[in-house]
N, CA, C and O atoms as a MOPAC input file, in Angstrom:
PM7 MOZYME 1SCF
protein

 N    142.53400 1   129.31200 1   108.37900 1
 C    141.57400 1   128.22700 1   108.35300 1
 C    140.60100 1   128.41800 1   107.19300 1
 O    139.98800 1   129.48100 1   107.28900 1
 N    140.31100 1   127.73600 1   106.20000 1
 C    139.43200 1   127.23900 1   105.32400 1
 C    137.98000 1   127.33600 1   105.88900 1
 O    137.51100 1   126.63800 1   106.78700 1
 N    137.16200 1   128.64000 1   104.97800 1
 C    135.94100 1   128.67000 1   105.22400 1
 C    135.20000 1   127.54700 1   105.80600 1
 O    134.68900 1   127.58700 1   106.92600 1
 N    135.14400 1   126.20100 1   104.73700 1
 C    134.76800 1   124.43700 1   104.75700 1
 C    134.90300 1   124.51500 1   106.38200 1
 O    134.01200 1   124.46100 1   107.22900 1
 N    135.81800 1   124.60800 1   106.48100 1
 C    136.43000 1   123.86700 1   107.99400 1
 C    136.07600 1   124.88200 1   109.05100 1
 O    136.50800 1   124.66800 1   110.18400 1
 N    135.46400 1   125.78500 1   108.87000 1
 C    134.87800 1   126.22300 1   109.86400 1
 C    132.91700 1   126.24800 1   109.94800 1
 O    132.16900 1   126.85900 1   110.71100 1
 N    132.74800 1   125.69900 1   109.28300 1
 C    131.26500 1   125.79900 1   108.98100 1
 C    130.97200 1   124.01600 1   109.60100 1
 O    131.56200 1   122.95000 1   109.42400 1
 N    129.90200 1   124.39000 1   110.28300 1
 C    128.85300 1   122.95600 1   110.58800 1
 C    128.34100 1   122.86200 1   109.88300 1
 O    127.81500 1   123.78700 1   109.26400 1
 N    128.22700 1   121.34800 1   109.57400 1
 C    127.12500 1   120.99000 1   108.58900 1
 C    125.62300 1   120.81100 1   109.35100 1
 O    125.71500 1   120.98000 1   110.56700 1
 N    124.61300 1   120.58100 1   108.99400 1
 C    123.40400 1   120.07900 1   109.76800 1
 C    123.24600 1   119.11900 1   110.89700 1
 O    122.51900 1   119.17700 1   111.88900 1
 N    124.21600 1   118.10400 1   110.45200 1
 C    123.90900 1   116.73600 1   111.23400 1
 C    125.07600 1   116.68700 1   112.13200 1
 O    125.39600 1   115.70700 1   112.80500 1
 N    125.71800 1   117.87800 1   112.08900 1
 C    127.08800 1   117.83500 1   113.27500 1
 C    126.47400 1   117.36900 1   114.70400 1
 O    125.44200 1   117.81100 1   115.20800 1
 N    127.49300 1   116.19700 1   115.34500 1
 C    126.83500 1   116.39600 1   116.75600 1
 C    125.92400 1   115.41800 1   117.12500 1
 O    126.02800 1   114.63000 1   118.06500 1
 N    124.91600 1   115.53700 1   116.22200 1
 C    123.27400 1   114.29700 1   115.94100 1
 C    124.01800 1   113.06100 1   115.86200 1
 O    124.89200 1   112.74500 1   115.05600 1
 N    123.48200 1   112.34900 1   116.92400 1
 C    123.19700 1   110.95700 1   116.78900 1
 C    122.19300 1   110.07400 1   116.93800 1
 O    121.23800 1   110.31000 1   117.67700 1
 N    122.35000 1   108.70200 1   116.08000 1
 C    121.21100 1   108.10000 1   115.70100 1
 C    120.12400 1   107.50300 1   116.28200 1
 O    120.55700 1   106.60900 1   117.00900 1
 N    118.59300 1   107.56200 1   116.33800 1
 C    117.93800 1   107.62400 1   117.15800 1
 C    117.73100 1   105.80000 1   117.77900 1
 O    117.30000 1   105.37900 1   118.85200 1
 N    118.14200 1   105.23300 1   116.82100 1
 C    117.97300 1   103.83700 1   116.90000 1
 C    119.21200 1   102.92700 1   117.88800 1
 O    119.10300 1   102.17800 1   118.85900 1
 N    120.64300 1   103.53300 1   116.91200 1
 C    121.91600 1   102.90700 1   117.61100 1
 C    122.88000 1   104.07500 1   118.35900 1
 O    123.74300 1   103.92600 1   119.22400 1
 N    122.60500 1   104.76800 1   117.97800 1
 C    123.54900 1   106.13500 1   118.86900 1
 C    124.65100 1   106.35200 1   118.27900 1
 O    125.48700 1   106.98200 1   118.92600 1
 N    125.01300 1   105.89900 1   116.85500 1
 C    125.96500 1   106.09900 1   116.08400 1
 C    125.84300 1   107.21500 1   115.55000 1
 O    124.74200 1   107.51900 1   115.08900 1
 N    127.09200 1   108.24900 1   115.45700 1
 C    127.67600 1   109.08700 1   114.19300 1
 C    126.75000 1   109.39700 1   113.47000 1
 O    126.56300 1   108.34500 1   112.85900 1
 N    125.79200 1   110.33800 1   112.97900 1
 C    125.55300 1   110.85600 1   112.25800 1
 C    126.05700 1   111.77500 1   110.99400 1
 O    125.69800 1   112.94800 1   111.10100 1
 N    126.81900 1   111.47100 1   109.81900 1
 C    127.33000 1   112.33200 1   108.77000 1
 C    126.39600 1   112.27100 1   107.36500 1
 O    125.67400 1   111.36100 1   106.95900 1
 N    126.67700 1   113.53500 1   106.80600 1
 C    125.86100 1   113.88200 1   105.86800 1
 C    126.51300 1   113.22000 1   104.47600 1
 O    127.69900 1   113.23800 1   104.14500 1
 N    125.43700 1   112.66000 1   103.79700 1
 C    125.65600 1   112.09400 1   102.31400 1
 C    125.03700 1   112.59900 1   101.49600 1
 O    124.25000 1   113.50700 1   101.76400 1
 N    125.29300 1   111.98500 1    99.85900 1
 C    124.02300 1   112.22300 1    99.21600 1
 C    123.45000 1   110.61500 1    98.93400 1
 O    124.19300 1   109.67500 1    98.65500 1
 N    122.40900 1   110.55400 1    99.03200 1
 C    121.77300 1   109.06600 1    98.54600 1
 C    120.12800 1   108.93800 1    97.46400 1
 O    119.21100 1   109.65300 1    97.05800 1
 N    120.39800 1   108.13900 1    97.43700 1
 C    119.39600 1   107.89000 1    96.19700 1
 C    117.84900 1   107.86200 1    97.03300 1
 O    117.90800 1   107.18000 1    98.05600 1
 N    116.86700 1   108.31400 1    96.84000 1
 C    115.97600 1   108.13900 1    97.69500 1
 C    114.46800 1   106.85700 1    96.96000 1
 O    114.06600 1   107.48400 1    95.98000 1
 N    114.02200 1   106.15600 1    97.00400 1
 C    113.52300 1   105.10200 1    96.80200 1
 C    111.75600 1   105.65000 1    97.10100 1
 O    111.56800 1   105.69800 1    98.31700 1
 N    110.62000 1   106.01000 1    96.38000 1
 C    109.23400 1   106.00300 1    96.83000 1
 C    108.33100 1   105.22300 1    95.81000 1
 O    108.74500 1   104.72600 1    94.76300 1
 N    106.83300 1   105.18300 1    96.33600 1
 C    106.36800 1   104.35400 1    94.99400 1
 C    105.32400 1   105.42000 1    95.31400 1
 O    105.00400 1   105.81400 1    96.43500 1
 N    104.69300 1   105.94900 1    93.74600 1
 C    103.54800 1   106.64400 1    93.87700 1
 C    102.86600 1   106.33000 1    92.80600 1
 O    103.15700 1   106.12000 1    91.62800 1
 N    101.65000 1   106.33800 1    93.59500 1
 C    100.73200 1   105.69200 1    92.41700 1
 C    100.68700 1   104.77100 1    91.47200 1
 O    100.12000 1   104.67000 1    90.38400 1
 N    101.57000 1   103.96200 1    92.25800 1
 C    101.82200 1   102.48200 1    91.84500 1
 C    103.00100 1   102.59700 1    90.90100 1
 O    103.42700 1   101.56200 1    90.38800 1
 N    103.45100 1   103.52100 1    90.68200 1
 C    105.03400 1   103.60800 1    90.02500 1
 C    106.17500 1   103.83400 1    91.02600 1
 O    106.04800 1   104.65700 1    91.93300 1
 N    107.08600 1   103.24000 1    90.89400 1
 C    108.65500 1   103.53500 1    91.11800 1
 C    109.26000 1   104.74100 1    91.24900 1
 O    109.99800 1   104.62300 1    90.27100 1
 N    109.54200 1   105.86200 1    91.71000 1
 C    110.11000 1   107.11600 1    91.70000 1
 C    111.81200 1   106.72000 1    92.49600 1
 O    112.02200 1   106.20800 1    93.59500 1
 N    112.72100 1   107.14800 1    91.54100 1
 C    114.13200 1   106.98000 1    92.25700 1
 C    114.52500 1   108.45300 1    92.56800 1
 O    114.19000 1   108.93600 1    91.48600 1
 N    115.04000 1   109.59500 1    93.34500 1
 C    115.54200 1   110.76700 1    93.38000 1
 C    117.05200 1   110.97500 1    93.70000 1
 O    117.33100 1   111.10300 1    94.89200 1
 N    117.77000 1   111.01000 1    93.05200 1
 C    119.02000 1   111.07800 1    92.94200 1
 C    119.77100 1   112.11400 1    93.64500 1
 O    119.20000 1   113.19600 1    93.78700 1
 N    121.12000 1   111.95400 1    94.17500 1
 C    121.93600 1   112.58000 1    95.40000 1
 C    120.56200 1   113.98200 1    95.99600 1
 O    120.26000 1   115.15500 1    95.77900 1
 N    120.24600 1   113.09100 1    96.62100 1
 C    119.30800 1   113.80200 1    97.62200 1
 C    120.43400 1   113.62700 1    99.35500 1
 O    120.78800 1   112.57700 1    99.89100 1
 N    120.70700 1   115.01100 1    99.79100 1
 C    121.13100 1   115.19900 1   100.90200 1
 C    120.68700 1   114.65200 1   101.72600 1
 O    119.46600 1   114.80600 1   101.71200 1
 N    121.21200 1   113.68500 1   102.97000 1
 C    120.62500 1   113.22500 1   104.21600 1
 C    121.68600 1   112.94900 1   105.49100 1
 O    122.90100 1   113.06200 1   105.65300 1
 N    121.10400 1   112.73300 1   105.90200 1
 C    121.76300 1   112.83000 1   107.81000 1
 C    121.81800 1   111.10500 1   107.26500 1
 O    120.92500 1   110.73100 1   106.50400 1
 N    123.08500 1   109.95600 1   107.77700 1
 C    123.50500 1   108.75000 1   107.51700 1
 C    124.20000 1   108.09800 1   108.63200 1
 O    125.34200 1   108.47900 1   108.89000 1
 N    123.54900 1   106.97000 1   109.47100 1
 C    124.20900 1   106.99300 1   110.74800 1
 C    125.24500 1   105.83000 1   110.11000 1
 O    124.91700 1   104.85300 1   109.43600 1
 N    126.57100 1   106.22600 1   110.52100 1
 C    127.44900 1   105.24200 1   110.08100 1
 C    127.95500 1   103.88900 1   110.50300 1
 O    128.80700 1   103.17400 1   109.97500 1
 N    127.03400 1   103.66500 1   111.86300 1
 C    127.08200 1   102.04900 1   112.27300 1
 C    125.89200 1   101.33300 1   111.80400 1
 O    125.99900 1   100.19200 1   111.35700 1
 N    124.66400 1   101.98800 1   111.88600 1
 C    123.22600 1   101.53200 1   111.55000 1
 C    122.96200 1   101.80800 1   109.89100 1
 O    122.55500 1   100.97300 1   109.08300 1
 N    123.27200 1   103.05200 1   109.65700 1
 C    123.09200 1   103.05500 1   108.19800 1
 C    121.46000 1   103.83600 1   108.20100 1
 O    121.04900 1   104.04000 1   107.05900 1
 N    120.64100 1   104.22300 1   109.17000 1
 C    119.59300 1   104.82300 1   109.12400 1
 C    120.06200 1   106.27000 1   108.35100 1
 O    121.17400 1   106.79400 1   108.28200 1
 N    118.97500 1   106.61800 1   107.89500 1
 C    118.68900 1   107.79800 1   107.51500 1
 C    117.85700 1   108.76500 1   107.69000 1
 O    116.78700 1   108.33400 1   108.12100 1
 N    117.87900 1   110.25300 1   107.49700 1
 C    117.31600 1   111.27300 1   108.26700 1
 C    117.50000 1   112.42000 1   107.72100 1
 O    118.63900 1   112.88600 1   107.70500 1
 N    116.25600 1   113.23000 1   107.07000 1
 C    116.13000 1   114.21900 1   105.97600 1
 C    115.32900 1   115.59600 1   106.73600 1
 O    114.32100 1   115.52200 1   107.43900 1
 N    116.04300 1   116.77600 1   106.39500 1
 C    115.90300 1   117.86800 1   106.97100 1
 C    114.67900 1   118.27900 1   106.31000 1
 O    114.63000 1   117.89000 1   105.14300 1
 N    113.51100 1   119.05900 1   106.76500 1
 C    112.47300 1   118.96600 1   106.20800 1
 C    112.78100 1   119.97400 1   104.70900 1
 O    112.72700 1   119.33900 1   103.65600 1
 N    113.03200 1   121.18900 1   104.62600 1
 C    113.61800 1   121.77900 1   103.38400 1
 C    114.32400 1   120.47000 1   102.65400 1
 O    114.97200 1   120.83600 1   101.67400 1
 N    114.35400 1   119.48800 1   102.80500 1
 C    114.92700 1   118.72900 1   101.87300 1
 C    114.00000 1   117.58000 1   101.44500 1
 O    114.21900 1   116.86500 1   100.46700 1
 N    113.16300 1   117.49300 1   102.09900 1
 C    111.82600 1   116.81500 1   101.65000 1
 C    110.91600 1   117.86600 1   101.09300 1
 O    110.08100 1   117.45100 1   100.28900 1
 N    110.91600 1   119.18600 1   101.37300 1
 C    110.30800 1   119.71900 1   100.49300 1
 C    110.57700 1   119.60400 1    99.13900 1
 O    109.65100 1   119.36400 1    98.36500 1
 N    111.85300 1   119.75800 1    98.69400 1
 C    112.22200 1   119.89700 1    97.48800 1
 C    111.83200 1   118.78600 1    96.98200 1
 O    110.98400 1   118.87300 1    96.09400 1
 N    112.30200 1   117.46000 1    97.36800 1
 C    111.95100 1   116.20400 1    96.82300 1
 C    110.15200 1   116.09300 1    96.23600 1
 O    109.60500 1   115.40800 1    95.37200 1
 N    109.68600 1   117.07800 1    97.15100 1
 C    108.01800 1   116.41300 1    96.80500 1
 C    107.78400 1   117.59100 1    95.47700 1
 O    106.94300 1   117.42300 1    94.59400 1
 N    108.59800 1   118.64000 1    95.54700 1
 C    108.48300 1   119.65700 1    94.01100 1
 C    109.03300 1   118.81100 1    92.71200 1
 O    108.59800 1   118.67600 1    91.56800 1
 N    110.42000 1   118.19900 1    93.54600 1
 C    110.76300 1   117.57100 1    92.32000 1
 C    109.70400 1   116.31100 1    91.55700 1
 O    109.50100 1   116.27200 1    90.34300 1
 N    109.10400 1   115.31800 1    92.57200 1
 C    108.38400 1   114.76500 1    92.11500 1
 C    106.80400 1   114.97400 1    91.83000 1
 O    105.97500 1   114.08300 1    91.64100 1
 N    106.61800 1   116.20900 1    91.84500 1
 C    105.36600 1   117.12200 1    91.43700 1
 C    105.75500 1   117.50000 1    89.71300 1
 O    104.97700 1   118.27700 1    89.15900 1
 N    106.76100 1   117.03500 1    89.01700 1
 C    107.42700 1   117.66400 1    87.75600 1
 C    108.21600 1   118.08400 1    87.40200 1
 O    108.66000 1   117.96400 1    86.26100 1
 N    108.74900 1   118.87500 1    88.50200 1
 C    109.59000 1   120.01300 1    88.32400 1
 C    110.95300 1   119.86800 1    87.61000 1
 O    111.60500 1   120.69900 1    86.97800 1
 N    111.24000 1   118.30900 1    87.95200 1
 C    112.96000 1   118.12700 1    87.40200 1
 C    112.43400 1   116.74400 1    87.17000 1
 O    112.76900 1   115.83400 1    87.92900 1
 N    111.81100 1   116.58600 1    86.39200 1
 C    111.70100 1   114.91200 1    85.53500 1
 C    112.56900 1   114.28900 1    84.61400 1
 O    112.89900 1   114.91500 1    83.60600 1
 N    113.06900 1   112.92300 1    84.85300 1
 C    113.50000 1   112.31400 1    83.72200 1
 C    113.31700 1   110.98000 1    83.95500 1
 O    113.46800 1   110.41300 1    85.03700 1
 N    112.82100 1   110.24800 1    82.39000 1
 C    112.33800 1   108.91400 1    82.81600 1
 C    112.96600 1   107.96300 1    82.06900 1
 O    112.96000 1   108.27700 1    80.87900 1
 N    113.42200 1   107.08800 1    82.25800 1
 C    113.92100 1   106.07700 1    82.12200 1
 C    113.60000 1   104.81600 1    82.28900 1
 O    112.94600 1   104.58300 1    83.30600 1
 N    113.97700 1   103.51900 1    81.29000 1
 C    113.14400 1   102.01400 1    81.35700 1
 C    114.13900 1   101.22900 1    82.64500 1
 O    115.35500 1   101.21900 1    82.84000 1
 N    113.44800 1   100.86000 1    83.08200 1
 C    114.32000 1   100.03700 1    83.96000 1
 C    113.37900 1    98.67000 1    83.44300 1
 O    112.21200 1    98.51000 1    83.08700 1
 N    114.43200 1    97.90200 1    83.59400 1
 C    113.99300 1    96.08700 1    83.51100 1
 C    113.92100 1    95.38300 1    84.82700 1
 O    114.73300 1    95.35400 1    85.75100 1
 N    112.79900 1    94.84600 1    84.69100 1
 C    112.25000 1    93.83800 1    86.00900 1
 C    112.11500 1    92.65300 1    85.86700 1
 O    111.85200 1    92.16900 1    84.76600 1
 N    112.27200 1    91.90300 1    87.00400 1
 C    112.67000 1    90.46300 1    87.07300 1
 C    111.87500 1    89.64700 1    88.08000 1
 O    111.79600 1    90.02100 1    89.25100 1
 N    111.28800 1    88.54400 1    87.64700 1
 C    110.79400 1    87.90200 1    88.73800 1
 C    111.21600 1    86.68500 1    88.65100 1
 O    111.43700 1    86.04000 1    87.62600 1
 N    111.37800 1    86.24000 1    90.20200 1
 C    111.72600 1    84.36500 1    90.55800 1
 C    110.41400 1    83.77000 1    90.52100 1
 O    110.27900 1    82.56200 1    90.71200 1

């Protein structure tokens, strides 16, 4: 048996607090606004319920996110905006 296949991931088991669906782990883009700017954080690990689509972040993984957006791993880029 394959190390992989014997190891749990975090969200083994967990289901969703909203619909009671499946919980599996992704990576997803994470979306904040600070200080009146846009912050996007890229394949950030999370718990993903697969009927609801909620999401759910292990706190070591929000830590990192708030280092990363403290400086630590910056890159900035123009994005174009649109209004109706």
């Amino acid at each position: 048996m394959k190390a992989k296949e014997n190891h749990l991931n975090f969200w083994d088991c967990e289901r969703c607090e909203y619909c009671g669906g499946l919980i599996v782990e992704k990576k997803v883009t994470l979306h904040r606004r600070l200080k009146g700017k846009h912050l996007l954080v890229e394949n950030v690990p999370a718990g993903v319920c697969r009927d609801c689509g909620a999401k759910y972040y292990a706190a070591n993984v929000l830590k990192t996110v708030e280092q990363s957006i403290r400086g630590r791993r910056k890159k900035e880029v123009l994005v174009p905006v649109y209004s109706l």
